[in-house]
C-alpha positions as CSV (number, residue, x, y, z in Angstrom):
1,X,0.0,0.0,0.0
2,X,1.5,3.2,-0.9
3,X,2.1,5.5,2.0
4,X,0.3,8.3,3.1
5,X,2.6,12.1,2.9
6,X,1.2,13.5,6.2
7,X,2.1,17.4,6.5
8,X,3.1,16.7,10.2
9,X,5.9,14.5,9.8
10,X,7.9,17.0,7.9
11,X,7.6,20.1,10.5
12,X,10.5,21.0,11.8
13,X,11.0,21.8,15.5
14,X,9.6,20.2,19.0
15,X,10.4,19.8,22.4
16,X,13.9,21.6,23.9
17,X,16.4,19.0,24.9
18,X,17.6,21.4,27.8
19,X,18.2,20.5,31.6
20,X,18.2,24.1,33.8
21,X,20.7,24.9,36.0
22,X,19.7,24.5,39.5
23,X,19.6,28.0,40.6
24,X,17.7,29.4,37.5
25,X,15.5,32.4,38.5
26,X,13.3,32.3,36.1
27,X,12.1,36.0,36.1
28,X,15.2,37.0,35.7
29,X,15.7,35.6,32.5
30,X,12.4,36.1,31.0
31,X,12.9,40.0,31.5
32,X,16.2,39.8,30.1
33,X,14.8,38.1,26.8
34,X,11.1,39.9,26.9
35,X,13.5,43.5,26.2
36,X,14.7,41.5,23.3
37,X,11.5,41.7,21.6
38,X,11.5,45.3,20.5
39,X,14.8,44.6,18.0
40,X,14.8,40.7,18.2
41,X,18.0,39.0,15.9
42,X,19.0,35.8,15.1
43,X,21.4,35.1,17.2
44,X,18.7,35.6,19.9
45,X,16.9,32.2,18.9
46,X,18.3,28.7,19.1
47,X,18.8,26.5,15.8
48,X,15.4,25.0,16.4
49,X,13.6,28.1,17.3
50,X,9.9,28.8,16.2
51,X,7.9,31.5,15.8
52,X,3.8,31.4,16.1
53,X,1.8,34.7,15.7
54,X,-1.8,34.3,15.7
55,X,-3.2,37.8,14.2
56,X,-1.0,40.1,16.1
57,X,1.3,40.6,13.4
58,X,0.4,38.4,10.3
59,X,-3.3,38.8,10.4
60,X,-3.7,35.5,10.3
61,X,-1.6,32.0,12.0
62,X,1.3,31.8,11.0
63,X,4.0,29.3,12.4
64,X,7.9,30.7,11.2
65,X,10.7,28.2,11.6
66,X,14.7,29.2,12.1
67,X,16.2,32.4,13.2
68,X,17.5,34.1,10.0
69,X,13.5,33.1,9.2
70,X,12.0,34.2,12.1
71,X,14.4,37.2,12.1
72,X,13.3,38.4,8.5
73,X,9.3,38.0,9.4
74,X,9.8,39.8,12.7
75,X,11.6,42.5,10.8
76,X,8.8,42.8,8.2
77,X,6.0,43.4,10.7
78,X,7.5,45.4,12.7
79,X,7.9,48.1,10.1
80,X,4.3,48.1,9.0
81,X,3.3,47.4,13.0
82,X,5.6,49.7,14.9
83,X,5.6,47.2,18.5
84,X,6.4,48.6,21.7
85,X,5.5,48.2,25.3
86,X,6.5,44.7,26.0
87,X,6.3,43.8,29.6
88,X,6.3,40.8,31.2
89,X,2.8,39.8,33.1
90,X,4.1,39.3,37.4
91,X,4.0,36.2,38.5
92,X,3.8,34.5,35.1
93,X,7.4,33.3,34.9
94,X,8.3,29.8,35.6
95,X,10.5,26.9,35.5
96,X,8.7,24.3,32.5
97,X,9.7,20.7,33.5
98,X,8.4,18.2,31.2
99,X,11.3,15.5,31.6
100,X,14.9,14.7,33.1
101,X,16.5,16.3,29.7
102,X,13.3,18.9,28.4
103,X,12.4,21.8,30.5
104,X,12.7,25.6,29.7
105,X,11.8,29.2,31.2
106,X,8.3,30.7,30.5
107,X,6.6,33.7,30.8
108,X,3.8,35.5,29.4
109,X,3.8,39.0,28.3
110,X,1.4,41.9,26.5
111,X,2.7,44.6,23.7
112,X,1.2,47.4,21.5
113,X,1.1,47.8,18.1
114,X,0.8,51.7,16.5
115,X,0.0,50.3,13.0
116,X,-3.1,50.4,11.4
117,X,-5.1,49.5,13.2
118,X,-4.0,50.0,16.7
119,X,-3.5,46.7,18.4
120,X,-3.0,45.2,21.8
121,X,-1.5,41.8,22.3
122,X,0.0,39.0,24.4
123,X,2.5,36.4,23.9
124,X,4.4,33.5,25.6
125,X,8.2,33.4,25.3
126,X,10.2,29.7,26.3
127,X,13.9,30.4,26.9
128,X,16.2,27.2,27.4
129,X,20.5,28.1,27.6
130,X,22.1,27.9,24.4
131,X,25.5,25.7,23.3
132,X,27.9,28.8,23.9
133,X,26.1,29.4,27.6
134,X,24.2,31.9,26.8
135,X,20.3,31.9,27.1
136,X,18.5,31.7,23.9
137,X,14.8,31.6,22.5
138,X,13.5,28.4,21.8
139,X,9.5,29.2,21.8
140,X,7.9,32.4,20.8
141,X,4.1,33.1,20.9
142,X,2.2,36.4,20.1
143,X,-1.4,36.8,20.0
144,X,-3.9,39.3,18.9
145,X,-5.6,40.3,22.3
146,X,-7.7,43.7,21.3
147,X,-8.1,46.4,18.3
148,X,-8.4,50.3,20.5
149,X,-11.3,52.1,20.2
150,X,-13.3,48.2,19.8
151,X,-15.6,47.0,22.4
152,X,-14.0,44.2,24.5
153,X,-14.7,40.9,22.5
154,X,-14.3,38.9,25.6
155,X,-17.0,40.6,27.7
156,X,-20.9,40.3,26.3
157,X,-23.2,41.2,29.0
158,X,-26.4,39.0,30.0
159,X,-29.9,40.8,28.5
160,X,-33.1,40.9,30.3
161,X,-35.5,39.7,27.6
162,X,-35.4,39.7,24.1
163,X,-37.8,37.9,21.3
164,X,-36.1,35.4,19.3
165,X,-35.9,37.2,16.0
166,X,-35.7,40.9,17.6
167,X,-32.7,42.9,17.2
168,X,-32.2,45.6,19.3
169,X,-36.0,46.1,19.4
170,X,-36.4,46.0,15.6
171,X,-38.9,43.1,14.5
172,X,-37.3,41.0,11.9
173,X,-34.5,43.5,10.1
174,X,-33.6,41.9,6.6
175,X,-30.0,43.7,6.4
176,X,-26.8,43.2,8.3
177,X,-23.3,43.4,8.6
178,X,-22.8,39.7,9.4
179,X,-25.3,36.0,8.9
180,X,-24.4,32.9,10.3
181,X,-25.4,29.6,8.4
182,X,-25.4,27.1,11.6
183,X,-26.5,27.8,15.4
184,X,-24.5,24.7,16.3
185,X,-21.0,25.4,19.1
186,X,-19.2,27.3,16.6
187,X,-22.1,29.6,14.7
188,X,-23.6,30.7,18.8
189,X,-20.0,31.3,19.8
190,X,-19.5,33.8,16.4
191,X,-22.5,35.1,17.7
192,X,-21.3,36.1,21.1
193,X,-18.3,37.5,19.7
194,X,-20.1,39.4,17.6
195,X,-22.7,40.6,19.4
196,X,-19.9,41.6,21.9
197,X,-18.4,43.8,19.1
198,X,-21.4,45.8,18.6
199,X,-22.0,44.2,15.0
200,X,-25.3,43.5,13.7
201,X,-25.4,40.0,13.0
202,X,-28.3,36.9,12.6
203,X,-27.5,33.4,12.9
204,X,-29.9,30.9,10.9
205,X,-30.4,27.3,11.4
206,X,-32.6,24.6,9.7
207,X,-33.5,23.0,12.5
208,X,-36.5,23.9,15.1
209,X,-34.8,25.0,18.4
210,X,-31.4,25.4,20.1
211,X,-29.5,22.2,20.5
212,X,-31.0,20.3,18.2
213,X,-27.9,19.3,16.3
214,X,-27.2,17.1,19.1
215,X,-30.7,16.5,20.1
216,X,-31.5,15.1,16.7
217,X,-28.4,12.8,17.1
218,X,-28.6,8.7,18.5
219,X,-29.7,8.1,21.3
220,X,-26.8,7.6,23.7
221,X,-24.8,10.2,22.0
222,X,-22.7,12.1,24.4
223,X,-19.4,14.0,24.3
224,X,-16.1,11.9,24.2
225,X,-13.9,14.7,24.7
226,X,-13.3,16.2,28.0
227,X,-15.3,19.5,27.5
228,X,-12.5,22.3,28.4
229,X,-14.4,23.8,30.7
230,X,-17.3,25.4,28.5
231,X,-19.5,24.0,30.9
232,X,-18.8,25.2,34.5
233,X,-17.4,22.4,36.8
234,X,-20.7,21.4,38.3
235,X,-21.6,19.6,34.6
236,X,-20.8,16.2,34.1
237,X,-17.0,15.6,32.5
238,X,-18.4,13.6,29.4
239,X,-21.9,15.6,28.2
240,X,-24.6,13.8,26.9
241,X,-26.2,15.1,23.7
242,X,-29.3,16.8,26.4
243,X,-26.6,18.2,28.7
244,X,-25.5,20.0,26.0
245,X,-28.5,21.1,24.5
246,X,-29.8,22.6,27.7
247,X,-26.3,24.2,27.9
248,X,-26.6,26.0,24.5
249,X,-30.3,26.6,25.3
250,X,-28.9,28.4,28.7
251,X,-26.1,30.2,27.3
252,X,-28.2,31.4,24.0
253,X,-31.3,32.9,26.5
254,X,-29.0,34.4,29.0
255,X,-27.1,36.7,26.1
256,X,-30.2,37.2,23.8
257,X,-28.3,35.3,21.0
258,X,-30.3,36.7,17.6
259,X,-31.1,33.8,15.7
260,X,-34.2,32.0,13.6
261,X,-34.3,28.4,13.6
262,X,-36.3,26.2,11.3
263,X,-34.9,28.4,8.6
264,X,-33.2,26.5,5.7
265,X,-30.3,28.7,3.8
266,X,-31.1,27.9,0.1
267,X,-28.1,30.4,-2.3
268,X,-26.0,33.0,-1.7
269,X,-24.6,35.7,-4.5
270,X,-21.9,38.0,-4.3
271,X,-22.3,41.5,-5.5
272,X,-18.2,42.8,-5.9
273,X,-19.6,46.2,-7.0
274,X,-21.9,46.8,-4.0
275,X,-19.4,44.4,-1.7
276,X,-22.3,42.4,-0.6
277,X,-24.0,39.4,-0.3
278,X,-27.6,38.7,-1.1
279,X,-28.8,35.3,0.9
280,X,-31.8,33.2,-0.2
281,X,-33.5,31.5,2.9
282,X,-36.7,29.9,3.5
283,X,-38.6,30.7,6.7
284,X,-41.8,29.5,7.6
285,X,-42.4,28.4,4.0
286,X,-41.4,32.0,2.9
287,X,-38.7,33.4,1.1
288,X,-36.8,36.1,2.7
289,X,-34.0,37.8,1.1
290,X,-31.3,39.3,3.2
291,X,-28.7,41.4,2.9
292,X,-25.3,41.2,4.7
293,X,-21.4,42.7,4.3
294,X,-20.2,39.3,5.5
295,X,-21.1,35.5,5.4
296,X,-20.0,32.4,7.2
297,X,-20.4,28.9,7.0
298,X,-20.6,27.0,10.6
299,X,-21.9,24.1,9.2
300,X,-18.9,21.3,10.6
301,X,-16.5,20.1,8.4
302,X,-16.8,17.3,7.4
303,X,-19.0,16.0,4.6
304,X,-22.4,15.9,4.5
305,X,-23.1,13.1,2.1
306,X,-23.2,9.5,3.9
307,X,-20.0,7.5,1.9
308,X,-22.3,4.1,1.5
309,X,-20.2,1.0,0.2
310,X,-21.9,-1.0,-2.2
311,X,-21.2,-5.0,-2.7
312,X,-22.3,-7.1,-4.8
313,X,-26.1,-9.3,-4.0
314,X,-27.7,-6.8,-1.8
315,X,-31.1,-7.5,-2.9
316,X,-30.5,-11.1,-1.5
317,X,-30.1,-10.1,1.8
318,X,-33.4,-10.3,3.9
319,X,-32.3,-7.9,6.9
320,X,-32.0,-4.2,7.6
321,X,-29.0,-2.1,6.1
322,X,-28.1,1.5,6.7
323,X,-25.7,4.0,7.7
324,X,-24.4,5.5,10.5
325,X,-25.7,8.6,10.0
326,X,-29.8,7.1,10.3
327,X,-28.7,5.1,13.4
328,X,-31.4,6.4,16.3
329,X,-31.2,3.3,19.0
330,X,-31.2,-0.4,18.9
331,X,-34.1,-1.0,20.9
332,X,-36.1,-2.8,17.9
333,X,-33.3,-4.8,17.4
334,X,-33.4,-7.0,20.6
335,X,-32.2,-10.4,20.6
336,X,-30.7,-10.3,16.4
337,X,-27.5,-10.3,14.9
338,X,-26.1,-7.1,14.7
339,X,-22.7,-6.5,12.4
340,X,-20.9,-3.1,12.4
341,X,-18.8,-2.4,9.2
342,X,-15.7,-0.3,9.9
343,X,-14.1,0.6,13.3
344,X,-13.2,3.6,11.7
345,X,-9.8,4.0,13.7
346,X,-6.6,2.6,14.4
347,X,-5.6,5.1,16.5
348,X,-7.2,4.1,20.1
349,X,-7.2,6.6,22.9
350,X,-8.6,5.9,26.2
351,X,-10.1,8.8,27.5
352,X,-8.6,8.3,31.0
353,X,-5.4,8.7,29.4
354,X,-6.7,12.4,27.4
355,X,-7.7,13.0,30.7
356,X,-4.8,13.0,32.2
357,X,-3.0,15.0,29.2
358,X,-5.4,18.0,28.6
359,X,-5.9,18.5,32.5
360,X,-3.0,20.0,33.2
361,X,-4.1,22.8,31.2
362,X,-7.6,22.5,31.6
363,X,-8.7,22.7,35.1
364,X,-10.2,24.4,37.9
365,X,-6.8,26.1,39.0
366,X,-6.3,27.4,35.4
367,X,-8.6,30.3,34.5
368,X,-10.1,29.2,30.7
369,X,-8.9,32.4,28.8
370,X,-5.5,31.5,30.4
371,X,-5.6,27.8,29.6
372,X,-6.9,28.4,25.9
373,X,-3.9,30.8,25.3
374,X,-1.8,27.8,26.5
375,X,-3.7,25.3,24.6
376,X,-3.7,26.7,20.9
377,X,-1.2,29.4,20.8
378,X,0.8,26.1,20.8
379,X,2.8,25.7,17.4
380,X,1.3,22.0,15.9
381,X,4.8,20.8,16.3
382,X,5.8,20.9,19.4
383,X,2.1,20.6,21.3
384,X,1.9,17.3,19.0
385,X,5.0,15.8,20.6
386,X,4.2,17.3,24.4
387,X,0.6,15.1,23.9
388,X,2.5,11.9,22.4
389,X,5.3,12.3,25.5
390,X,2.2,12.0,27.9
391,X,0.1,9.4,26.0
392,X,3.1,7.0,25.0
393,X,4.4,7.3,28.4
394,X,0.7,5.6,29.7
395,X,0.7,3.2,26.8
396,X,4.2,1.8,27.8
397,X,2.8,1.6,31.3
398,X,-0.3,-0.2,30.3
399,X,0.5,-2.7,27.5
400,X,-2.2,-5.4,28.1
401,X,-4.3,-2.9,27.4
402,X,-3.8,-2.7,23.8
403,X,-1.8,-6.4,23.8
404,X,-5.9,-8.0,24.6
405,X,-7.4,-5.6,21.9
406,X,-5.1,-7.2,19.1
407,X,-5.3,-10.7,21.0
408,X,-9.2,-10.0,20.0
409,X,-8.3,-9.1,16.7
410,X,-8.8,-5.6,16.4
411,X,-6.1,-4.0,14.4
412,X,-4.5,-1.3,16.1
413,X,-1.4,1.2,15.6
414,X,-0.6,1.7,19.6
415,X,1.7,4.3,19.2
416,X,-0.6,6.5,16.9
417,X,-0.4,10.3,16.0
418,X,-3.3,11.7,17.8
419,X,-2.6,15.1,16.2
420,X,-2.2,14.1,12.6
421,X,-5.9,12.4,13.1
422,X,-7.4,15.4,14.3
423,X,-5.7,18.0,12.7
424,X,-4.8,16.7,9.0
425,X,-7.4,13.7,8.8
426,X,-9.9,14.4,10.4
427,X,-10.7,11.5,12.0
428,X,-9.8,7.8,12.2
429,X,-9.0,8.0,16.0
430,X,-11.5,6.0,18.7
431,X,-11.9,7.7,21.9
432,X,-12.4,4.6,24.0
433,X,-15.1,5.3,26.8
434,X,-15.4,1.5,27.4
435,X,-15.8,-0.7,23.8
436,X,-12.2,-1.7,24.2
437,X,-12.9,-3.8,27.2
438,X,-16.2,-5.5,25.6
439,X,-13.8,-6.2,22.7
440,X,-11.1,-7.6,24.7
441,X,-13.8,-9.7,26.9
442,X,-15.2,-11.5,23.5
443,X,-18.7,-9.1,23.7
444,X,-18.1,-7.6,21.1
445,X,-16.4,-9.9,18.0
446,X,-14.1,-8.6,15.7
447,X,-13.8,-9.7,12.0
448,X,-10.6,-8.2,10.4
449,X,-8.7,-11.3,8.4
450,X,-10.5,-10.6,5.1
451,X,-12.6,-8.3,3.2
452,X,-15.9,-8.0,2.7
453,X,-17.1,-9.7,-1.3
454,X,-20.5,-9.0,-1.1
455,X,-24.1,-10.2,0.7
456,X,-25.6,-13.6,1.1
457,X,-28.9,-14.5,2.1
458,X,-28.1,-13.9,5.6
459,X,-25.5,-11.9,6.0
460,X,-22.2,-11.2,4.4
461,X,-19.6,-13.1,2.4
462,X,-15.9,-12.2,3.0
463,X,-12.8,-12.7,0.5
464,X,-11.6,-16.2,2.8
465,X,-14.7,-17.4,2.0
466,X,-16.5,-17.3,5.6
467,X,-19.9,-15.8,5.9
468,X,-21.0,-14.1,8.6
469,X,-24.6,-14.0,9.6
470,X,-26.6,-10.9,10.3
471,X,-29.9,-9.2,10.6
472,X,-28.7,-5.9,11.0
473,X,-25.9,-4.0,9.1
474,X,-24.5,-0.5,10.1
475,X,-22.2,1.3,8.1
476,X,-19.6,3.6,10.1
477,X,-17.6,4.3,7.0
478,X,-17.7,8.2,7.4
479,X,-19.0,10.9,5.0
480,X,-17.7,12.3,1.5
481,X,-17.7,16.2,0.4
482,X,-16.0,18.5,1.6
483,X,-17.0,22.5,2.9
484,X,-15.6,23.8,-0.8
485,X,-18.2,21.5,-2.3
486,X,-21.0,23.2,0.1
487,X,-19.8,26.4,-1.1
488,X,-19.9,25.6,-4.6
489,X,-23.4,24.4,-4.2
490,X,-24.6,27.5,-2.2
491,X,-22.6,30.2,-3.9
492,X,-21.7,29.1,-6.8
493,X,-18.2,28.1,-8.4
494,X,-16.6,31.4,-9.1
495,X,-16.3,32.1,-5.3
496,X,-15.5,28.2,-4.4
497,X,-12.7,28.9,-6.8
498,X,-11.8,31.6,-5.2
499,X,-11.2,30.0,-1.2
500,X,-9.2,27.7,1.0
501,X,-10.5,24.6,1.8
502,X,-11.4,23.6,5.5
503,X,-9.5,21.9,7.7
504,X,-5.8,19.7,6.9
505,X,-2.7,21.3,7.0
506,X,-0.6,24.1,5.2
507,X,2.8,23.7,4.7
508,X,3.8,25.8,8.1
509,X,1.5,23.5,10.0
510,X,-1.8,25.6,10.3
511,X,-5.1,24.6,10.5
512,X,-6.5,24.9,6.4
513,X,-9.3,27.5,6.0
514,X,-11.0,28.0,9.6
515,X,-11.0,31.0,11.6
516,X,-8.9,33.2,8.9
517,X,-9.1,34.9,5.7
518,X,-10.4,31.8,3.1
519,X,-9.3,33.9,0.2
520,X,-12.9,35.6,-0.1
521,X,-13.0,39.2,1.3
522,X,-16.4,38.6,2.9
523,X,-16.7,34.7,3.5
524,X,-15.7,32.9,6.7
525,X,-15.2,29.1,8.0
526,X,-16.2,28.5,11.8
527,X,-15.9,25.0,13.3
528,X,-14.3,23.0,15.4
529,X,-14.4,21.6,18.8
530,X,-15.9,23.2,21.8
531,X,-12.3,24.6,22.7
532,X,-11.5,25.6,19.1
533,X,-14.9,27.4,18.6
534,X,-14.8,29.2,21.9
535,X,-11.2,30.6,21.3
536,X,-10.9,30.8,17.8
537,X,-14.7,33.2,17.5
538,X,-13.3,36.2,19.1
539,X,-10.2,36.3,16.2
540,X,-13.4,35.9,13.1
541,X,-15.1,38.4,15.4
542,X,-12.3,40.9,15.5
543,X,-11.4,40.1,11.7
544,X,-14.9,40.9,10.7
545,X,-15.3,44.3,12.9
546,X,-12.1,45.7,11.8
547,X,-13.1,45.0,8.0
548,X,-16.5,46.4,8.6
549,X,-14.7,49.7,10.1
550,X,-12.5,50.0,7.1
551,X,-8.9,48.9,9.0
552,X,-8.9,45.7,8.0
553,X,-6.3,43.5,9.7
554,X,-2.8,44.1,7.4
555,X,-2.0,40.1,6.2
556,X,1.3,38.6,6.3
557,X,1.7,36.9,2.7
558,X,5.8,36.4,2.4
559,X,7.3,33.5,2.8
560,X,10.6,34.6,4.5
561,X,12.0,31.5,3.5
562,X,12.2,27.8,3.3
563,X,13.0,26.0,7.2
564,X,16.7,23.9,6.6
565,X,15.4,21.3,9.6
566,X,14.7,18.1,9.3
567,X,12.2,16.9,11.1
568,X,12.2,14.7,13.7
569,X,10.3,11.3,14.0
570,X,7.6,11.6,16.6
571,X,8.3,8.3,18.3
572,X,12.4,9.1,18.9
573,X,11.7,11.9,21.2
574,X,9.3,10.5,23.0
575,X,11.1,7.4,23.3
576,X,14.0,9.5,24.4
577,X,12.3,11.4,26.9
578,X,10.5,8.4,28.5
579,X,14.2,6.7,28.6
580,X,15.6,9.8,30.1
581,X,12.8,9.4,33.3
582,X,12.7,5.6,33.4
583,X,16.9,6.1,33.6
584,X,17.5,9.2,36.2
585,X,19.1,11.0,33.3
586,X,20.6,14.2,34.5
């Protein structure tokens, strides 16, 4: 089988290979270095170094690798954003230990910016001690925080009452500067942001009320994820699909969100001359056209269409057959032969493991908008090998584990890239909330010697030549289309050939498409998880009110040059770090 070219095995940079000296003070250092920042050189980075702005500087994410790269970038934005005012945040500065041989200095800090327009930011700088002794910067992180003379797009204030479908006491306005297509996580947190911004905005959704794109989902659906502390602490870790409809539900009423549901977006054009869109949607069995300056699509993003195999002899086979995607409950199935076709991932991660990975950044002690910065500021690189240092650390400690799934005969990569599946696939992981043991136990069989040929009488055939009997057949084989298609479909093919597409990797290691310019002026992607959409909203918001004011964010196109770093395989560091602890290494 010909192998796969994944984007994140050929970024260059990860974790520091750097033990502290034992009387480090680590404030000390980071003021030294945070000084740096307002004529940074090469020399002031090690070999390694990287560089992640997200909007401060680049109006977009960016990730910039080397110093004569990072020092040429830096150099670029500076003239067109004038910085000043760095100053470390007290108290932020620390001593990072992640192993015997990785740990680092970190602090946080905030800037200005006296470009157009007038920014305030915040960063995170990681200083380790360089070859020749002297301390260098390994990690940099800036981040767009605020545009003056904005409202605060962190701070929306609860209403008292107001109609669904009201704005501002105006029944049912037809023009604005911003609509919505989804009322799902990320559409109601675009919302927020931009009802926080003072924008005039509507969010429209086909289905009939708040939360019904979990609501309308199976039965036992229920968050996998730990959810990063959307939900206060008194929720549940692991949401089912009502907990979080009664959350949205909450959230929406509290804030006034402007929204209509059981509207169905049917076209959108794109006037250039006028710079605005005109959007087709059916309310109520009426057409209603609206106006708006800008559009965006928080629709997920992932296909829509159902990816349906088809075999041979399917008419012979007397039971039921579907897909995932009509899957409600199995309660009319009681006491028949049920066969599930795909397991969808190799990649298994049990959640008491994530667990134990994402809460040391998201927890009670951390305050969110802290633990967000922490989370995603992160360049894909090096967060991707800090998560597999945790996770292959607890797989080496808990072999039998995974040694009884493959015993059982479910085929398994043990050491997989939890990143790549999430961030460039786009699935093919299993977050194990308890299947594995039913699998290992013989509860649930596996069948994954041969291929399926095609269907029998009762059940299907396989390419060995065994059959295996069923009544019911479910199909979790995943979706086909993309968002690009959607837009194509909705807004024809000029402006589809005009974006990004969503989600996957660039060639720096950025998320494709969401949350930044999509190569239309006026059209936006907005999806994600619950972390993503929460964080992510108030950069679209800010992008969106600084357009609509005529200041624009400046965008960051050159490619300062090509990184000369090989990458490093994911499973040597780890390995080397895990060694480093299980030896003492000093």
């Amino acid at each position: 089988m010909e192998k796969v070219f994944r984007v994140v095995d050929h970024l260059p940079g990860g974790l520091p290979l750097a033990h502290l000296p034992p009387d480090v003070n680590p404030e000390t250092v980071a003021l030294e270095y945070i000084t740096c920042l307002q004529s940074l050189k090469a020399d002031d980075f090690t070999e390694d170094a990287l560089w992640r702005d997200t909007f401060a500087f680049t109006g977009t994410v960016r990730t910039f690798h080397t110093p004569a790269n990072i020092e040429t970038a830096w150099n670029d934005v500076a003239q067109t954003h004038k910085p000043s005012d760095f100053a470390l945040i007290p108290g932020s500065a620390r001593i990072m230990h992640l192993s015997a041989r990785s740990s680092w200095v970190e602090a946080r800090f905030t800037f200005k910016t006296n470009g157009t327009p007038q920014e305030n930011g915040s960063g995170f700088i990681s200083i380790i001690p360089g070859n020749s002794g002297r301390w260098k910067i390994w990690l940099l992180r800036t981040i767009l925080e605020g545009i003056d003379g904005l409202p605060d797009v962190d701070v929306l204030k609860p209403v008292e009452s107001v109609p669904n479908g009201h704005l501002n006491g105006v029944e049912e306005p037809t023009d604005y500067e911003c609509v919505i297509v989804g009322a799902g996580q990320a559409g109601l947190a675009l919302g927020g942001r931009l009802k926080a911004l003072g924008v005039r905005y509507l969010i429209v959704d086909k289905n009939a009320t708040i939360g019904d794109n979990w609501l309308l989902r199976y039965e036992s659906a229920k968050s996998h994820l730990p959810f990063e502390r959307t939900f206060t602490p008194d929720w549940r870790e692991f949401l089912t699909k009502r907990d979080v409809a009664k959350g949205f539900t909450s959230w929406f009423n509290k804030y006034g969100i402007n929204a209509w549901f059981s509207t169905s977006f049917e076209s959108g054009k794109w006037d250039d001359s006028r710079k605005e869109w005109t959007i087709r949607v059916i309310r109520e069995q009426k057409e209603i056209m609206l106006t708006t300056k800008h559009f965006v699509f928080a629709i997920g993003g992932g296909g829509q269409i159902p990816k349906m195999p088809t075999f041979p002899g399917r008419e012979k086979f007397k039971g039921v057959v579907l897909h995932s995607v009509d899957y409600r409950d199995s309660k009319d199935w009681a006491g028949k032969r049920g066969v599930v076709v795909g397991a969808a991932n190799t990649d298994v991660i049990p959640t008491d493991f994530y667990l134990k990975v994402t809460g040391a950044v998201f927890n009670d002690q951390i305050p969110i908008e802290i633990a967000d910065r922490i989370q995603f500021s992160n360049p894909i690189a090096v967060g991707r090998q800090m998560v597999a240092f945790h996770l292959h650390k607890l797989i080496r400690a808990n072999a039998e584990r995974f040694d009884s799934l493959e015993r059982a005969g479910f085929l398994l990569d043990r050491f997989g890239d939890i990143t790549y599946h999430v961030s460039e696939r786009n699935g093919g992981h299993y977050m194990d909330v308890g299947g594995s043991a039913k699998i290992s136990k013989g509860l649930i069989k596996m069948k994954s010697d041969a291929v399926i040929t095609e269907y029998t009488e009762n059940g299907l055939l396989f390419s060995d030549g065994s059959e295996l009997k069923a009544d019911v057949i479910v199909f979790t084989t995943g979706f086909v289309g993309t968002i690009r298609d959607d837009v194509a479909k909705y807004l024809g093919q000029d402006v589809a050939s005009q974006v990004e597409e969503y989600w996957g990797l660039d060639q720096e290691g950025e998320i494709r498409g969401a949350y930044k310019p999509t190569g239309h002026p006026a059209l936006w992607y907005m999806g994600g998880t619950l972390g993503h959409t929460r964080f992510f909203s108030r950069f679209v918001g800010l992008q969106i009110k600084a357009a609509l004011d005529g200041t624009a964010l400046p965008i960051y196109k050159k490619i300062p040059g090509q990184p000369n770093l090989t990458a490093r395989p994911l499973g040597e560091i780890t390995r080397l770090l895990a060694n480093d602890e299980i030896n003492g290494t000093k």
